[in-house]
C-alpha positions as CSV (number, residue, x, y, z in Angstrom):
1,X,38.5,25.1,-15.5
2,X,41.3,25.7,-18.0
3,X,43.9,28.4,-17.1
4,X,43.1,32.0,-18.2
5,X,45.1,35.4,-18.0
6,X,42.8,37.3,-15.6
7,X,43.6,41.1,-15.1
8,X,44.1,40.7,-11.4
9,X,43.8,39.4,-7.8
10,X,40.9,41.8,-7.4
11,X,39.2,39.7,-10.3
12,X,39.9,36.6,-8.8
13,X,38.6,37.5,-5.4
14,X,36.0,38.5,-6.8
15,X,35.3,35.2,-8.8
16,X,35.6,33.8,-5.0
17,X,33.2,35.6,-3.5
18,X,30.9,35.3,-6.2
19,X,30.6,31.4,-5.7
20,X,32.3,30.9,-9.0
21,X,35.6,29.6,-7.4
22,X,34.0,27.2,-5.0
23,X,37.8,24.8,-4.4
24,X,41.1,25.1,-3.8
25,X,41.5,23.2,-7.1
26,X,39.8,25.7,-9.2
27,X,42.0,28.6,-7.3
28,X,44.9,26.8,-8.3
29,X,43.8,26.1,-11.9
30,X,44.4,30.2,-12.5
31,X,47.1,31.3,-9.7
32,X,49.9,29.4,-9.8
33,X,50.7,27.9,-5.8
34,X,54.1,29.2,-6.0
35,X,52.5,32.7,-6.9
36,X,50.5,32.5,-3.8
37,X,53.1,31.0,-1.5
38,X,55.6,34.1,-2.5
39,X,53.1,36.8,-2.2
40,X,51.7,35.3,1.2
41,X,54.9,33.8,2.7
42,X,53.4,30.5,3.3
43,X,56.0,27.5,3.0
44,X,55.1,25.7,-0.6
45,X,55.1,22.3,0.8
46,X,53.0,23.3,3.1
47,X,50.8,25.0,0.9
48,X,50.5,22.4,-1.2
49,X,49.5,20.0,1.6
50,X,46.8,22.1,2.3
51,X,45.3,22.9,-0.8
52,X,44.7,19.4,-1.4
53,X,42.8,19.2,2.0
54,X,41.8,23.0,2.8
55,X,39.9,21.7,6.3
56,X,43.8,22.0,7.8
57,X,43.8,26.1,7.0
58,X,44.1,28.0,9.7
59,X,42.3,31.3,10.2
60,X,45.5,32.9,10.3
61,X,46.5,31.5,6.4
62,X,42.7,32.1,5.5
63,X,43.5,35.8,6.7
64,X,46.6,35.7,4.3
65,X,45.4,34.1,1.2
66,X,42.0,36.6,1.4
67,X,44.8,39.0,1.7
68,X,46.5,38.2,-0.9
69,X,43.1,38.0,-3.5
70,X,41.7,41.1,-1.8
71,X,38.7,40.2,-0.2
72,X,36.9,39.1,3.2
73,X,38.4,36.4,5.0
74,X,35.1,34.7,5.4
75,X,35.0,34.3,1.6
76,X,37.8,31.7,1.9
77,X,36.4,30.4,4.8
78,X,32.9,29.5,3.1
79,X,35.1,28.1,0.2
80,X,36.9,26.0,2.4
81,X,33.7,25.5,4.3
82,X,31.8,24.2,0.6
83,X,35.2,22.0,0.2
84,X,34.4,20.2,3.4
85,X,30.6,19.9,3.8
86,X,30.4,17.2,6.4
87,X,32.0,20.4,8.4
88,X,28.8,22.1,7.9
């Protein structure tokens, strides 16, 4: 996914939810990391650890990051979730 100028978070979120952002890796391919770590106050390094394995979220930074893109936590969870399918 190449990096496009989208409108906003809502937008984003939306893309989430709608199954078109189904990793981490495509998250990060529009919003910066060090955009998310500011607006959630999640530590960068260990940010980045866990976008390159999203199974070591906790609920509580699933809370913040759907938070931060405006929409249900579970949304991030079931990205997560499609990230890690032996979890399933």
């Amino acid at each position: 996914m190449k990096k496009a100028k989208i409108a906003s978070r809502a937008a984003i979120g939306e893309m989430v939810s709608m199954g078109k952002i189904t990793s981490m890796d495509d998250l990060l391919e529009i919003i910066p990391l060090k955009q998310i770590c500011e607006s959630t106050g999640m530590h960068y390094s260990t940010m980045h650890r866990k976008a390159r394995n999203p199974g070591l979220l906790k609920i509580e930074e699933c809370r913040l990051l759907a938070a931060f893109l405006q929409i249900p936590p579970v949304d991030v969870v079931n990205m997560v979730l499609r990230h890690n399918p032996a979890v399933l």
